[in-house]
Residue frames relative to the residue before (quaternion, step in Angstrom):
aa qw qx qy qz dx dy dz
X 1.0000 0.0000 0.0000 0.0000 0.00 0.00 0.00
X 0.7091 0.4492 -0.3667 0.4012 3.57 0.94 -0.65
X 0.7298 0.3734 -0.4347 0.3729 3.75 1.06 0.10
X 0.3264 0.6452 -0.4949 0.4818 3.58 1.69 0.73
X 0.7727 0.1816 -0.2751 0.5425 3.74 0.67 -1.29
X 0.5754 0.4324 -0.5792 0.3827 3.70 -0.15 0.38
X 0.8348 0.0563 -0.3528 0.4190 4.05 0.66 0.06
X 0.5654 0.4162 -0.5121 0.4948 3.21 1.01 1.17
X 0.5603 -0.6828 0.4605 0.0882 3.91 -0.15 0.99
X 0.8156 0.2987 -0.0423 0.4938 2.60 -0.11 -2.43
X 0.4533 0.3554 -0.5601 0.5954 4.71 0.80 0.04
X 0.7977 0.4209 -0.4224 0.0898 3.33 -0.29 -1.04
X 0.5879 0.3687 -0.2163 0.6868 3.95 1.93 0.04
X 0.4387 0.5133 -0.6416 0.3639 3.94 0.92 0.20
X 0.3691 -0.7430 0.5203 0.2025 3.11 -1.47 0.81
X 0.3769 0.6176 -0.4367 0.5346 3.76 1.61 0.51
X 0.3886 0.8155 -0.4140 0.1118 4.18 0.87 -0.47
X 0.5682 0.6887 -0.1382 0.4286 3.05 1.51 -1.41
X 0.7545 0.2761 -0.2093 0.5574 3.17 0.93 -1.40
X 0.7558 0.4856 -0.3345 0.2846 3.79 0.33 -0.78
X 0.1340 -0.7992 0.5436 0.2185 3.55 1.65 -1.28
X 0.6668 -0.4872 0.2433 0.5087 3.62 0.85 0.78
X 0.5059 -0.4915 0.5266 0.4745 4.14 0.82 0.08
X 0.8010 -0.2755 0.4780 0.2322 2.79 -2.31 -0.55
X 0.4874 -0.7018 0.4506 0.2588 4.09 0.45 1.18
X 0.7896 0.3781 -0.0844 0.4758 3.27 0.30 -2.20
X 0.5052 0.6512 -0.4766 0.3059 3.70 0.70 -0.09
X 0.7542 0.1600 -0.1199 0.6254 3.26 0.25 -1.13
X 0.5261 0.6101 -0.5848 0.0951 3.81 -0.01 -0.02
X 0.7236 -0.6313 0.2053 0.1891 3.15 -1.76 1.64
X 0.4965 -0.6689 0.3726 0.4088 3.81 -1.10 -0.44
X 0.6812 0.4070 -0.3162 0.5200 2.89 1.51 1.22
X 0.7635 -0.5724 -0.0070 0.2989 2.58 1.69 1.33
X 0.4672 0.6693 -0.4069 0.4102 3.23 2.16 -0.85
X 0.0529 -0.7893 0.6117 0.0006 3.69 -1.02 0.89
X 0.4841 0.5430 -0.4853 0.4851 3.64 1.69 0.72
X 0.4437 0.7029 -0.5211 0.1936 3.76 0.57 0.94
X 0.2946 -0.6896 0.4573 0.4781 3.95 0.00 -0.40
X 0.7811 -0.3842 0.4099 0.2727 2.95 -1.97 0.84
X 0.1891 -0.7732 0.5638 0.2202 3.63 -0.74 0.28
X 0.7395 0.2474 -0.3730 0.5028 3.17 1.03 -0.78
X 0.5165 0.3591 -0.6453 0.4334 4.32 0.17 0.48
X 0.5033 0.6013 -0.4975 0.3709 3.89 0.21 -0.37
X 0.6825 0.5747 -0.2839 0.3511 3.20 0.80 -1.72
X 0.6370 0.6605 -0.2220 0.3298 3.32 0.66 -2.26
X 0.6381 0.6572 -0.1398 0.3761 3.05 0.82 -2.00
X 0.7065 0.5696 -0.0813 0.4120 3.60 0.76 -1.68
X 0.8489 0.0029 0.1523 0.5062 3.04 0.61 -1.71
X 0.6552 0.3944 -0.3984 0.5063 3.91 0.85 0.24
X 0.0550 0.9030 -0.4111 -0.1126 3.43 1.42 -1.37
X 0.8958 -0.2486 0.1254 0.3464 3.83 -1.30 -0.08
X 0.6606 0.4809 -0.3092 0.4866 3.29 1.29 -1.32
X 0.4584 0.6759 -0.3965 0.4192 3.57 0.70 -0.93
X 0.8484 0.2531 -0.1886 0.4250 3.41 -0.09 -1.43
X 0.6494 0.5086 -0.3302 0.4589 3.71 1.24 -0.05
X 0.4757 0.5907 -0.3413 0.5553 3.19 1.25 0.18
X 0.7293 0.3733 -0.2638 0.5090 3.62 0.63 -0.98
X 0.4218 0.8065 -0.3058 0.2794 3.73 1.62 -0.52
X 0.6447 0.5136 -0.0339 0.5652 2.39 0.51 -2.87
X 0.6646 0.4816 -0.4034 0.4045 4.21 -0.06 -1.44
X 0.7503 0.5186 -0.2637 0.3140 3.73 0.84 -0.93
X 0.6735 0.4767 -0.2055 0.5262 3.30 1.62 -1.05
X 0.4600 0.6680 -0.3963 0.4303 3.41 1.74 -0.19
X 0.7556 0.4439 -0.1752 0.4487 3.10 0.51 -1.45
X 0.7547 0.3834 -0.3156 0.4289 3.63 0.69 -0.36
X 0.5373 0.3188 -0.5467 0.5576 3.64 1.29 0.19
X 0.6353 0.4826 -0.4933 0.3467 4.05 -0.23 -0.49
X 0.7289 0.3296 -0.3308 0.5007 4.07 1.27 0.21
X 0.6232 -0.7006 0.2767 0.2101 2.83 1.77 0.66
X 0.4015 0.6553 -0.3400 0.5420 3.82 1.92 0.04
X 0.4782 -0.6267 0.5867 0.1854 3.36 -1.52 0.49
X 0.3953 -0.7105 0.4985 0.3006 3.79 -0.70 0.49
């Protein structure tokens, strides 16, 4: 991770770091193999869907399995 934030800057001051940890290497890596770029689409998520988003879809899930009365 430290040679992701030494040639990526802008992860190394994003204030989403904690939660992403640079994304998913092999996602976005280039066609020349460079695989120290960041993730575009955890960057994205991070930015602009972010935590509540995915706790929303959480809570909706754990709803739906107690109202059928099943265990998770």
């Amino acid at each position: 991770m430290a040679q992701l934030m030494k040639k990526n800057p802008k992860c190394a001051t994003c204030e989403h770091l904690q939660q992403c940890c640079g994304g998913c290497m092999v996602e976005d890596i280039t066609d020349d193999g460079d695989y120290l770029v960041p993730d575009q689409k955890t960057c994205f998520f991070h930015k602009h869907v972010g935590e509540a988003a995915v706790r929303e879809v959480a809570d909706a899930a754990v709803r739906e399995v107690r109202d059928e009365g099943t265990s998770l």
